[in-house]
Structures are given as structure tokens and as C-alpha cells.
C-alpha positions as CSV (number, residue, x, y, z in Angstrom):
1,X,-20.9,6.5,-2.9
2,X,-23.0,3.7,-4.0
3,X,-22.4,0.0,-2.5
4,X,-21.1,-1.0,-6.1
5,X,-18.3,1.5,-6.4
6,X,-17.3,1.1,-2.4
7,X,-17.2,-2.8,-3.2
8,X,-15.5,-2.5,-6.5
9,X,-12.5,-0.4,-4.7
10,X,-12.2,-2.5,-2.0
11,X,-12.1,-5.8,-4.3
12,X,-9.5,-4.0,-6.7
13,X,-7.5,-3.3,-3.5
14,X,-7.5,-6.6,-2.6
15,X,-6.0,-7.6,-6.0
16,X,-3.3,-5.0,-6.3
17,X,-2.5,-6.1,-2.8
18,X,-2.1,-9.5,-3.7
19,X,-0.1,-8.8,-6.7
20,X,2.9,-7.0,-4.3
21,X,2.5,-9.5,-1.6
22,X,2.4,-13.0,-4.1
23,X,6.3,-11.4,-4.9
24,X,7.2,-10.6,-1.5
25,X,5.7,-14.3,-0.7
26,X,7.6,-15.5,-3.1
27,X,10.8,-13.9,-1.8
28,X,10.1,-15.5,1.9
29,X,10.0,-12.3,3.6
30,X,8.1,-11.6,6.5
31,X,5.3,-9.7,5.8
32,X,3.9,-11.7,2.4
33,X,0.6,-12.1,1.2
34,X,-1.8,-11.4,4.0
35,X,-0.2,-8.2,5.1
36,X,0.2,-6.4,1.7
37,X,-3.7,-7.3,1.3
38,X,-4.8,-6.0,4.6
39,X,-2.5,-2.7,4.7
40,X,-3.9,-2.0,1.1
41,X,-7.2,-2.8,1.6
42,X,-7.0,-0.9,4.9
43,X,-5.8,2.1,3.0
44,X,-8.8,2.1,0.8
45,X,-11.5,1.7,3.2
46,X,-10.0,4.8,5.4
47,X,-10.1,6.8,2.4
48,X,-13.3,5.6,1.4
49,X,-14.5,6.7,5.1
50,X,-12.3,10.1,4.4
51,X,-14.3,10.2,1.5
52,X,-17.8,9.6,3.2
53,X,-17.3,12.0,6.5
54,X,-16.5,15.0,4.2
55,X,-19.6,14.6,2.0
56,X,-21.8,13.6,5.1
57,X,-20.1,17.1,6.8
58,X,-19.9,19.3,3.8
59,X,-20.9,22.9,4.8
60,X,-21.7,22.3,8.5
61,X,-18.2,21.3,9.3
62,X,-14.8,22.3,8.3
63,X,-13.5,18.4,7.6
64,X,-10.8,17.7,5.3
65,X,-10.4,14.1,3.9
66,X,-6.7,14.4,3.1
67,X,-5.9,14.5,7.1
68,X,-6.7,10.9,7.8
69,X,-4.8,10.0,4.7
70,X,-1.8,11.7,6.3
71,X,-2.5,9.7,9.5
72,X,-1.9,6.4,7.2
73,X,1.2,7.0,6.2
74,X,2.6,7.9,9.3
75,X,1.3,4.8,11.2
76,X,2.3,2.4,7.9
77,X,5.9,3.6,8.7
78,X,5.8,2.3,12.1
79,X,4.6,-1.2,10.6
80,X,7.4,-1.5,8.8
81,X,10.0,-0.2,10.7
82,X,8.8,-3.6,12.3
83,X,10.3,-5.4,9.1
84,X,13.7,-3.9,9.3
85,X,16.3,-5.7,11.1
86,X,19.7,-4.5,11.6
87,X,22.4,-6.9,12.3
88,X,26.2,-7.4,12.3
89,X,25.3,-8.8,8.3
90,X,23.7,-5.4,7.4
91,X,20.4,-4.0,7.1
92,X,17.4,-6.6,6.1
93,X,13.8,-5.8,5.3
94,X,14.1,-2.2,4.0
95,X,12.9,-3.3,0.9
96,X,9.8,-5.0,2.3
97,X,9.3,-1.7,4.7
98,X,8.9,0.0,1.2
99,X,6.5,-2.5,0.1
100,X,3.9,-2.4,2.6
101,X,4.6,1.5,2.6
102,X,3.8,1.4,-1.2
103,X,0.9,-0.8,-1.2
104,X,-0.7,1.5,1.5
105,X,-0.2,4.4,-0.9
106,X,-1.9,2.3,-3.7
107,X,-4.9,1.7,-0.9
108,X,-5.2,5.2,-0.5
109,X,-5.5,6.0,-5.0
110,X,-8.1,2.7,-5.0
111,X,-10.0,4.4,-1.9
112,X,-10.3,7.9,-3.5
113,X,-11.0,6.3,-6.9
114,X,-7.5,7.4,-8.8
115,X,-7.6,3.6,-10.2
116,X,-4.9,4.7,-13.4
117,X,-2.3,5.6,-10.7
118,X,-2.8,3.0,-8.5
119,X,-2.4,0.4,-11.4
120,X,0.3,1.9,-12.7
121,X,2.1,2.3,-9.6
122,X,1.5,-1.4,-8.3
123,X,2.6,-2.7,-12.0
124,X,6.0,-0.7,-11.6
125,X,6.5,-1.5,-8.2
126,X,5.8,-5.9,-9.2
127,X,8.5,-5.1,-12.0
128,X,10.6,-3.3,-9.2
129,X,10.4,-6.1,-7.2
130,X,10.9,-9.0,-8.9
131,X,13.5,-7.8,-11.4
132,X,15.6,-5.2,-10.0
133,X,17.4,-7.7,-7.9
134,X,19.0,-9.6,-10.9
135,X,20.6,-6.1,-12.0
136,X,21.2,-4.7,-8.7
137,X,23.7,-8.5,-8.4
138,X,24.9,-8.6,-12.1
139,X,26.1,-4.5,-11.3
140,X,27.7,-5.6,-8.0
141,X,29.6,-8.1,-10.1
């Protein structure tokens, strides 16, 4: 993979990370900017290493880039069940759990180059985020 493509993924990343955590900033919540841009920029460069150990081991190695993918989304759920807080008021932070959890995922379509479904998915999340609220209250009403 050439230095343009690996830079270009990892800079896209970085902006579909920002766009999730500028909302979550936004919101106050714990884990804002900064950790939405590391966990999805993260994502890509694992899969981007995925990526480069199968085609450096292709055909004298049985190596199969998926696994470390896997391996990601086990360990982002463990980073966000550090945003969850229970407490006699309820449950707080599931929704940012599910945040970081999605921008991972949209790490992981950046780092393997499946840029429509990463865009996609980080524009439907930002509307999920931001306006969702305002009918999840007006149907509580």
C-alpha cells in the first residue's frame, strides 16, 4: 500500500473521528473529541497493519487479516464499559459506549479502504446523535 493511500486513510479517520466526537463534545460527555479521534484512527492503522502482514505473509503463512479486527472490537468494549455508570439515577454513558464502539467500526472500513460505508455510517450515526434526543423527549412527553 503506497504512503499516499495509508496517509489518506488515516487523515480521513481522523476527520470521521472528529465529526462523532465534536457531538459528543458538544454533549459534555466523557470521552469527547480526543478519544473518538484516537479509537478511530487506532482502528484504521490496525487494519492497515492487518492489511500489510497478510500481503507481506501471503503464501508462506496462513494469516488472516480479519482476526485482529475481531481483537478490536472486543478490547473497544472494554473502553467503554469505562463510560457507563450505573447509579441510583439510572444508567449514564451507554450511549457514548456506543459511540466510541461505532467510531472504532468506522476505523476499521477507513483502514481496509471501504470509505462509502464508513461515510455513510459516521453521517447516520452524527444525525443519530444529535437529533434523536429531541424525539426520544418530545415521545416521552
Amino acid at each position: 500500500m503506497s504512503f499516499i493511500t495509508t496517509a489518506t486513510r488515516l487523515i480521513l479517520a481522523f476527520l470521521l473521528g472528529s465529526v462523532l466526537g465534536l457531538e459528543r463534545e458538544k454533549k459534555g460527555v466523557s470521552a469527547g473529541l480526543r478519544t473518538h479521534i484516537l479509537v478511530c484512527m487506532g482502528s484504521t492503522l490496525i487494519m492497515l497493519t492487518s492489511i500489510y502482514i497478510f500481503e507481506a505473509y501471503k503464501g508462506s503463512a496462513t494469516v488472516d487479516p480479519a482476526r485482529i479486527a475481531a481483537g478490536v472490537v472486543t478490547g473497544i468494549g472494554f473502553l467503554g464499559a469505562g463510560t457507563i455508570i450505573r447509579s441510583s439515577e439510572g444508567i449514564r454513558g451507554l450511549t457514548t459506549a456506543a459511540s466510541i464502539w461505532i467510531s472504532s467500526a468506522i476505523g476499521l472500513a477507513v483502514g481496509c479502504g471501504y470509505i462509502s460505508a464508513a461515510l455513510i455510517t459516521t453521517l447516520i450515526s452524527y444525525l443519530s446523535l444529535s437529533f434523536l434526543k429531541k424525539l426520544e423527549k418530545e415521545l416521552n412527553k
